[in-house]
N, C-alpha and C positions, 0 to 999 in steps of 0.2 A: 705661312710665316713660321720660321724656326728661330727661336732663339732664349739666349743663355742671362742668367743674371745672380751677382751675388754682393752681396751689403750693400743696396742701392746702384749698381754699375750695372748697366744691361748693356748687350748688343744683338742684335737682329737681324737676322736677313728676311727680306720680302718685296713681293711681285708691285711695279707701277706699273698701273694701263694710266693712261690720259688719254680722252676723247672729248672734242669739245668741238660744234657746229648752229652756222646763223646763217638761217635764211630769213629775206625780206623782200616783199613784194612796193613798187612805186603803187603811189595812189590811184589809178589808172588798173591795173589788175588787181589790186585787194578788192575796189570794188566789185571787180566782174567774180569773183571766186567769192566772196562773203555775204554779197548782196544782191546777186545776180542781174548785175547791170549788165545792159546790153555792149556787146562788142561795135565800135564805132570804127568810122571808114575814115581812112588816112589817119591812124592813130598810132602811136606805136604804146606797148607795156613789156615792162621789164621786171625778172627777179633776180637778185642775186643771190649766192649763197660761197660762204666761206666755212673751212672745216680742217681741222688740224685733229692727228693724232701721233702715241707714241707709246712704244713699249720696252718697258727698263726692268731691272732689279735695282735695289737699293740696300746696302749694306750697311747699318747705322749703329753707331755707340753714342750712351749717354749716360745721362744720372737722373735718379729721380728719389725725391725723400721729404719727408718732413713728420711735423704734428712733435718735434723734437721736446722730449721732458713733460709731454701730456699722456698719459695713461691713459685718459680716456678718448683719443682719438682728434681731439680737436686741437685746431693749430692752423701754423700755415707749412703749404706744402708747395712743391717748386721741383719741376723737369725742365730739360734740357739735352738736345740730340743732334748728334752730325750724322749726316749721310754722304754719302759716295755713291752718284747714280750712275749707273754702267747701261746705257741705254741699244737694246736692239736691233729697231727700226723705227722710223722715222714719215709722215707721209701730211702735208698740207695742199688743199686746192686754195682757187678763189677762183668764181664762177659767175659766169653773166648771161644770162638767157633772155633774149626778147622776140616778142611777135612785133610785127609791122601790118597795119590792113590799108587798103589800096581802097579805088573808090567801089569798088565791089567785094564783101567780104564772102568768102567759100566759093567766088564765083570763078569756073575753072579757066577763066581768061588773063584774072588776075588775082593768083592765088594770096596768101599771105605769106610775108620773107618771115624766113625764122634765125634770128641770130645766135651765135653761139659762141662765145669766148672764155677760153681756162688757161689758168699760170699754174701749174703743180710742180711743186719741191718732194723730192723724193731721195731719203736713205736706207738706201737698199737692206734688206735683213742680212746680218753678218759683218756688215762697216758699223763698230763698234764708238759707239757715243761715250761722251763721258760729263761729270760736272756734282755739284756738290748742293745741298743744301742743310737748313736747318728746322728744326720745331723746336719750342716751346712754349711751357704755360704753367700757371701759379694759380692757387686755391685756398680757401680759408675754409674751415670746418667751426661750425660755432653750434654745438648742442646739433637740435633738428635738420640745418641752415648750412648748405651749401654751397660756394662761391667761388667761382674759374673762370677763369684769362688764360685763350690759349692760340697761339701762332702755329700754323702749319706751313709747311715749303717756304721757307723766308730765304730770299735768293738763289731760288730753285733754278739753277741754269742746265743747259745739257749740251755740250760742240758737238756738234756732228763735224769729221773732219772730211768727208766727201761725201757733196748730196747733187744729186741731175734737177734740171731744170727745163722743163717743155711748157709750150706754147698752143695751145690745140685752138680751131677756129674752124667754123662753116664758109665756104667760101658763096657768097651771095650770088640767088639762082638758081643754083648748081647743086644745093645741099651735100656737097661733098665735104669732107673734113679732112682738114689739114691738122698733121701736125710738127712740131720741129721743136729739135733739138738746142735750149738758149746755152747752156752752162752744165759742165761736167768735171766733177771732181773738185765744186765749188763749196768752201769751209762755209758754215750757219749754223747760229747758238738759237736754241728754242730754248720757252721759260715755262713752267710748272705754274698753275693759277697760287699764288700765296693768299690765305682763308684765316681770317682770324675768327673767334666765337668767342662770345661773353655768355656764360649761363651764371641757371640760381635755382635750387631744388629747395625743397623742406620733407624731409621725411616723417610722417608719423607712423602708427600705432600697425594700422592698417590703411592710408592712404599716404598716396605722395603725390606733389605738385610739382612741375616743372618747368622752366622755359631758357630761351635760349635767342640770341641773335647770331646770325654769322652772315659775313661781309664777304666778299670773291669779289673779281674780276667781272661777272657777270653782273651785280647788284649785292643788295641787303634782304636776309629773308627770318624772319622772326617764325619762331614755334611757341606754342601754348600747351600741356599737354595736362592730364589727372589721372590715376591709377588707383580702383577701390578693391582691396582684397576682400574676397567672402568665399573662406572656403579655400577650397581649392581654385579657385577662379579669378581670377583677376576683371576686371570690367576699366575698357580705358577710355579716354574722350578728348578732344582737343580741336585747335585750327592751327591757320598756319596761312603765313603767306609767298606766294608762289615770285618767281623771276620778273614777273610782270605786276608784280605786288598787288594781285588779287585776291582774296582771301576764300580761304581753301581749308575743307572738315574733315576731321578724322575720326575714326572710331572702332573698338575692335575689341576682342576677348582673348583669353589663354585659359586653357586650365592644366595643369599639373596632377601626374601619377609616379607617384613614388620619383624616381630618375629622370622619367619622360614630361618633355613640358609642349603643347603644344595649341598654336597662337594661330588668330583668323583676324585681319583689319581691311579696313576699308578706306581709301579717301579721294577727296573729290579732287578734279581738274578741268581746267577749260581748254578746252581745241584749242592748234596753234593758229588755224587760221578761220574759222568760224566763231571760236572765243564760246561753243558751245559747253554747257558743261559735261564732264562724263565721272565715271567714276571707276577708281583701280580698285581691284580685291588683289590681297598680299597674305601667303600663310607660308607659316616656319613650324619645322617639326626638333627639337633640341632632346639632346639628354645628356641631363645635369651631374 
């Protein structure tokens, strides 16, 4: 990210990726993959899975200021940003996958049909997108006591002004694959997830607290977090709950050398389709 700023006026340029994917199993294969139910004869199970992505720059001017006539920092404060997305490339599936079992399963007389069906929208790298959006968000500073309201991509659109459209499919039997050509040179506006977040900190002496909500497209997902300085070291700890709003721990260190500051965490997660838990380790090396 590069950019410029002077008495509160900023402008920026910087990289968007968007990557966003769902798969889902019918109740019929969740259970054979999570609970190891037996494959049944004459059945059929399906999963589908959808997935969109996209890669832009975004060229943005705004304002940002406040705490006006407080010396000591406290007040309210308030930004606000236009972008201009100049988008790359472009690529969406939606996909459909199923088994079929006959009255004999794996038996080589009559094996199992395997289905297969995709719609993919595609803009090719170099047919150049375009489209605009906004952020903002407002804060209040009171002593220790931290407080923000803030909107990301508020009417995040992007035209693609020529995207292909095919059709891909197994032809039954045969396991052969077909594909074909629906639409070419066909205009489609993709949207940007728009994300609001409500936080609230308190800083002291040597500790701070903090937490946060934030909303998407995908669900609501709340964080809880605490940071105790000793030292050179920091000691962190918190939860937090996941997409599937199960709740999920976090924990982790940093210690600092002169310039260099460097941080080890941990947190948990459940399998997406086991619902197992596992756990991520995450380390960042910084100098300050």
């Amino acid at each position: 990210m590069f950019g410029l700023g002077l008495l509160g006026a900023h402008t920026y340029v910087a990289p968007v990726m968007s990557l966003e994917g769902k798969v889902s199993f019918d109740d019929a294969l969740y259970g054979v993959l999570t609970r190891g139910e037996a494959l049944l004869p004459n059945s059929t199970y399906n999963m589908t899975a959808a997935g969109e992505t996209m890669g832009a720059t975004s060229f943005n001017i705004g304002y940002t200021g406040g705490g006006w006539g407080n010396s000591d920092g406290n007040g309210f404060y308030a930004g606000a940003f236009t972008k201009y997305i100049m988008g790359f490339g472009f690529g969406k599936a939606d996909t459909r996958f199923s088994l079929a079992t006959g009255d004999t399963i794996f038996g080589d007389s009559d094996p199992m049909d395997v289905g297969y069906d995709a719609v993919t929208r595609v803009s090719r790298f170099g047919r150049i997108g375009s489209g605009v959006g906004f952020d903002t968000g407002v804060a209040y500073r009171m002593g220790a006591m931290d407080f923000g309201l803030g909107f990301r991509d508020l009417g995040a659109r992007v035209h693609w002004p020529s995207t292909e459209v095919e059709h891909s499919y197994l032809v039954p039997k045969k396991n052969e694959k077909i594909t074909e050509t629906v639409a070419t040179g066909e205009p489609y506006t993709s949207s940007l997830p728009a994300q609001t977040t409500l936080n609230a900190a308190w800083t002291g002496a040597s500790t701070m607290l903090a937490a946060d909500l934030t909303t998407n497209r995908w669900g609501t997902e709340m964080h809880l977090g605490a940071e105790r300085r000793v030292g050179p070291m920091a000691l962190r700890g918190g939860f937090l709950t996941d997409d599937r709003q199960k709740v999920q721990y976090a924990w982790g260190a940093g210690v600092g050398f002169a310039h260099l500051w460097v941080d080890l965490g941990f947190q948990t997660h459940n399998h997406t389709v086991t619902g197992e838990r596992g756990l991520t380790l995450g380390t960042s090396l910084a100098i300050r």
